[in-house]
N, C-alpha and C positions, 0 to 999 in steps of 0.2 A: 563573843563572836564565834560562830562558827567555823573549825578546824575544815580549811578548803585544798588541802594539801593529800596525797597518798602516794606514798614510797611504793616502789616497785622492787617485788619481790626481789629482783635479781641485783639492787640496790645500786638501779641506776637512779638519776636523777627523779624529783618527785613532779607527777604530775597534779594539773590543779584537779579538784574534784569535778567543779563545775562544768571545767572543761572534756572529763571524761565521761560524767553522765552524761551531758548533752551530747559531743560528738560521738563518744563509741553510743551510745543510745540511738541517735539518728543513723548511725552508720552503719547498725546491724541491719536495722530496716530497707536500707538499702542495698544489702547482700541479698536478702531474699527478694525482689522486687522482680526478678525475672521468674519468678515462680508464681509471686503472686499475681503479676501481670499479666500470666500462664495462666491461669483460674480463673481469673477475671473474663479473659479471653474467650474461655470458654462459654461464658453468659450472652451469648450471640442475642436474642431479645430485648438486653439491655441495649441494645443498639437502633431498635426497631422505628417505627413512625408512632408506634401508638406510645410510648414512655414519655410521658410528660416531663419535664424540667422541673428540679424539684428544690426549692429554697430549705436550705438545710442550715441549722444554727448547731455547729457541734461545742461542747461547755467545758474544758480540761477542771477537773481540780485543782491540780498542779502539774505546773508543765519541765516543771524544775526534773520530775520525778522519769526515771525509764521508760517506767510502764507509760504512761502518758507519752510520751517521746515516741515509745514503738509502736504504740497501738493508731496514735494518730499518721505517722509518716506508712503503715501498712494502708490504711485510709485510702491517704493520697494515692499511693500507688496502684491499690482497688480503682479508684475514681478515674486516673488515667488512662489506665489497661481496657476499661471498659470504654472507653470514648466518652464517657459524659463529664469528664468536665469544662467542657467545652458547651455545656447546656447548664450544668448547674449553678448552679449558687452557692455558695456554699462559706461562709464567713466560721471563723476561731477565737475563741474567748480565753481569760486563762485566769481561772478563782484565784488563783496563786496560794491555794494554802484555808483560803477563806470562807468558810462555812457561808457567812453574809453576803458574800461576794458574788457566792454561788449564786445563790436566791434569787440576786439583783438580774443578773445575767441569763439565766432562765426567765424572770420577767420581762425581761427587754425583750429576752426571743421569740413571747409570747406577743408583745407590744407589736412588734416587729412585724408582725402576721407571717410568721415560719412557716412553709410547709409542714417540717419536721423538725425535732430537735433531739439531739444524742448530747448526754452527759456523759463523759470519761471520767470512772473511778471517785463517783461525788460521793459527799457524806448529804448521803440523804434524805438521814434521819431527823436532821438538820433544816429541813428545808418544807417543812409542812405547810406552809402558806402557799408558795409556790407550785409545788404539788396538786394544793386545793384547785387552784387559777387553773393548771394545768387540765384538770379534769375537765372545770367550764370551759374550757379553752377547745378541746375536742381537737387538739393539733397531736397527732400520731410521736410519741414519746419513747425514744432506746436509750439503753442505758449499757456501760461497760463496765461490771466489773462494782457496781454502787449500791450492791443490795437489792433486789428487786422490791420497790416500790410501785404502790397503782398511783398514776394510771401508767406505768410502764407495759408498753407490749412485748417487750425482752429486754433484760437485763445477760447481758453475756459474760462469762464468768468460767471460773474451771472450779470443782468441787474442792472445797476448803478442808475440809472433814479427812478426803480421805488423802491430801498432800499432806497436811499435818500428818495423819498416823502414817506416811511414807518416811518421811526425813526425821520426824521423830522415832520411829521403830528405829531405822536405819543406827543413828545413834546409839542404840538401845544392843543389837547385834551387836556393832562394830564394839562395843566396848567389855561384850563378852566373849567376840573374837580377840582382844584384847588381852583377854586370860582375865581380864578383873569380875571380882566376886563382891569390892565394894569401890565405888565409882563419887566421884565428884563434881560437881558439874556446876554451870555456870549458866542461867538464863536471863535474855535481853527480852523483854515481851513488849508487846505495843497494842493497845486498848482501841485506837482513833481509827479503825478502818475493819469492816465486818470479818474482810479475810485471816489479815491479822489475829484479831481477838480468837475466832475458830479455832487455827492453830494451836495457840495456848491454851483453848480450853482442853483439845485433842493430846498435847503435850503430859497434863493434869494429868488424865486419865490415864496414860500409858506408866506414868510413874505410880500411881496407885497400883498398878501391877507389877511392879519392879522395884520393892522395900529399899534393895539394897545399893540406892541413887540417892547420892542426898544434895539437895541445892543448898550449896552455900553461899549463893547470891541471886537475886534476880532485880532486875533493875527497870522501870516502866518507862518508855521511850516517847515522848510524841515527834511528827515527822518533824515540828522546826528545829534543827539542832542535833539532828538523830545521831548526825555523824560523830563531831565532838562527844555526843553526851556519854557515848557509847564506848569510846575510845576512855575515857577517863572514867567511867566504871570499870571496866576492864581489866586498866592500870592498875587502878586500887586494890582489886582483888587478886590481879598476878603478885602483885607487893606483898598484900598480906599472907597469902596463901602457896604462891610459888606452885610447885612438883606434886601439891596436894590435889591439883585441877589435873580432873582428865577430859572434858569435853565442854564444850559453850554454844550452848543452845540459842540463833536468832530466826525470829519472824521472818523476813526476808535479807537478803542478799546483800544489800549496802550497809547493812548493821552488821551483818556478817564479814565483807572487808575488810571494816574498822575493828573487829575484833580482831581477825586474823595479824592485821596490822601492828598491835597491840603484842600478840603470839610471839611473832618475827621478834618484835623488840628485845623483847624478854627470851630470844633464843628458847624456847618451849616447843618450838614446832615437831619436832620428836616426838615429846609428852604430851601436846594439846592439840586438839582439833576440833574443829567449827563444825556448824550443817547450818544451812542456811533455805532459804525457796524463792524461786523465781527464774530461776535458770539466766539472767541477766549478762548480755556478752560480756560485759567485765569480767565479774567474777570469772563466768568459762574460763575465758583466756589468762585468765589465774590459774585458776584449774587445771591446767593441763601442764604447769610444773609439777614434778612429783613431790614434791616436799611443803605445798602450799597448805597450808592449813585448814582452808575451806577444803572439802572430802563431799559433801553432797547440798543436792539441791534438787528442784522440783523446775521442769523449766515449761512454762506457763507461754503459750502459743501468741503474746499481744498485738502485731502485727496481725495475724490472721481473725482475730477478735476486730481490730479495724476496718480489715477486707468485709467478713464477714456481717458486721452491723452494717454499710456501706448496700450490700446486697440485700437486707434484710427490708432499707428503706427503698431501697428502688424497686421490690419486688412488689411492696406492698402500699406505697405513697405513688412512687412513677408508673406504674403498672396496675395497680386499683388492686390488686391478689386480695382474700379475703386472710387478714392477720392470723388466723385458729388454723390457714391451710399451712403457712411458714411457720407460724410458731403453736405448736400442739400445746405446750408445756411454756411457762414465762421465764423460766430460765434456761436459759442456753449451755451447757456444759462445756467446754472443750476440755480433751483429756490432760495430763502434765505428767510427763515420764521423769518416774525419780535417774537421777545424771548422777555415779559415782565415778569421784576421781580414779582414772585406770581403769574404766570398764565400758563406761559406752559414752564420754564428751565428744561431742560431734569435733568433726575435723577444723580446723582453723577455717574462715569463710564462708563455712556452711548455716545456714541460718539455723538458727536455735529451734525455730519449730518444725524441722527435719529429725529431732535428734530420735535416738530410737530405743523405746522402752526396754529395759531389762527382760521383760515379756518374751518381746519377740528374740532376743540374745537366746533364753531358754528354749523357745520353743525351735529354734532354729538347728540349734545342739541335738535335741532331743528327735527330731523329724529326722536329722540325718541318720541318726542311729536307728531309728526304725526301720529305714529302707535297705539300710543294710549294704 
């Protein structure tokens, strides 16, 4: 069974897992809601006579998961701000995990006669039957964050590629900031999700650059059980290895926790530090002890990824837009500003997709000094 438990750094009482994904998950989203309701607002047409009402089936993979949590409650708060959902339709499924489930549930959306249908974070490599139906189906198709597949007319997403070489460089510095000239290191990798996989291919390749890193662990995650599984790899190799580990490499943020977790235990947080991505209010609010283990992260806009698909179908289902005028390109980018601990974590309350890149920290420095 899955470890549902997580000690609090400051070693008060432990909260349940469940209870912290879900609530702080739902409840970032709710910090930002005046903002996004702000931008919504802005879409004054989305109000208009000619926006038809639009039947929308939106598909979670798993709702268990943050990203699903944030990306859908930004949705909501899109859908409000704008005044339609008081016209729309709009019904929530939840694969829960389930590649088959997924399938189902996109067929029924189809059955259903949708307007439109958005998949949150699906594997849907997984799902080529449905897909096919899709295409005969001629029902307008977004996707968050699931790969872009056809017949998707956007898949919305932040680049994999270059968040990996952010948190994994980052690493990579910090541990010759460090003064170390030979390093040790510890990787959690996870296969089941396009981003994911990226990452650790992006990771491969920066170590092919840097001889003097040697893994002496890496452990393959799938999401059922990630937490546990992850915590008792960990374990094992703090045991075996001790003061020999200088860093632990995770795919996203909740596997990151449970290492960090793991860190604490073993009193290592001195000697050992995490990088994780996702930017996920948890973690943050971890984060912003100075002695927390987790040290960086990549913090991934998914609320504004909800607002965002939300506008994309109303522009183009409720409003007739021609799909190639909103979407040039079929993947949507949003940026992800790498977030080091002590340098730029947003303030307590401030929504995670305000936070502000290292970028601008520099060029802000450097503009002053020009002016002089």
């Amino acid at each position: 069974m899955q470890n549902d438990s997580m000690s609090r750094p400051d070693g008060g009482p432990a909260t349940s897992r469940r209870s912290l994904l879900q609530g702080v998950g739902l409840g970032a989203a709710v910090l930002g809601a005046a903002k996004i309701a702000e931008l919504a607002g802005a879409s004054a047409p989305a109000r208009a006579a000619d926006v038809k009402p639009v039947k929308l089936a939106v598909i979670a993979q798993q709702m268990s998961a943050q990203s699903d949590q944030r990306a859908w409650a930004g949705f909501q708060t899109w859908l409000k701000g704008s005044g339609l959902d008081k016209t729309w339709q709009v019904t929530q499924t939840d694969a829960k995990g389930d590649p088959g489930a997924l399938v189902s549930q996109i067929e029924d959306a189809i059955t259903g006669k949708s307007d439109a249908i958005m998949v949150l974070f699906g594997t849907l490599t997984a799902a080529h039957s449905a897909l096919l139906d899709l295409d005969r189906s001629k029902i307008p198709f977004f996707s968050l964050d699931s790969g872009w597949q056809a017949p998707a007319i956007a898949d919305i997403t932040s680049n994999n590629w270059v968040m990996g070489g952010q948190f994994g460089q980052f690493m990579v510095d910090k541990l010759l900031g460090d003064g170390k000239t030979k390093a040790n290191i510890l990787t959690i990798t996870a296969n089941f999700h396009h981003g994911t996989r990226k990452r650790g291919k992006v990771l491969k390749e920066i170590l092919t650059e840097n001889e003097w890193i040697t893994v002496k662990g890496d452990r393959v995650i799938q999401y059922q059980g990630f937490f546990e599984t992850t915590q008792n790899a960990v374990n094992d190799w703090l045991t075996r290895y001790g003061e020999q580990i200088d860093a632990i490499w995770c795919p996203w943020d909740e596997p990151a926790m449970a290492a960090a977790e793991v860190v604490q235990a073993h009193k290592l947080q001195d000697k050992v530090f995490v990088v994780g991505c996702d930017g996920h209010p948890t973690a943050l609010e971890r984060m912003r002890s100075p002695n927390y283990p987790l040290v960086a992260t990549c913090a991934q806009a998914f609320e504004l990824w909800g607002a965002y698909g939300g506008w994309m179908v109303n522009e183009i289902v409720g409003r007739g837009r021609p799909a190639k005028e909103i979407v040039p390109v079929p993947t949507v980018e949003f940026p992800a500003p790498l977030l080091v601990r002590g340098a730029n974590i947003p303030p307590a309350g401030e929504p995670t997709y305000n936070a502000t890149d290292l970028y601008y920290v520099y060029r802000d420095r450097a503009v002053a000094g020009m002016k002089g």
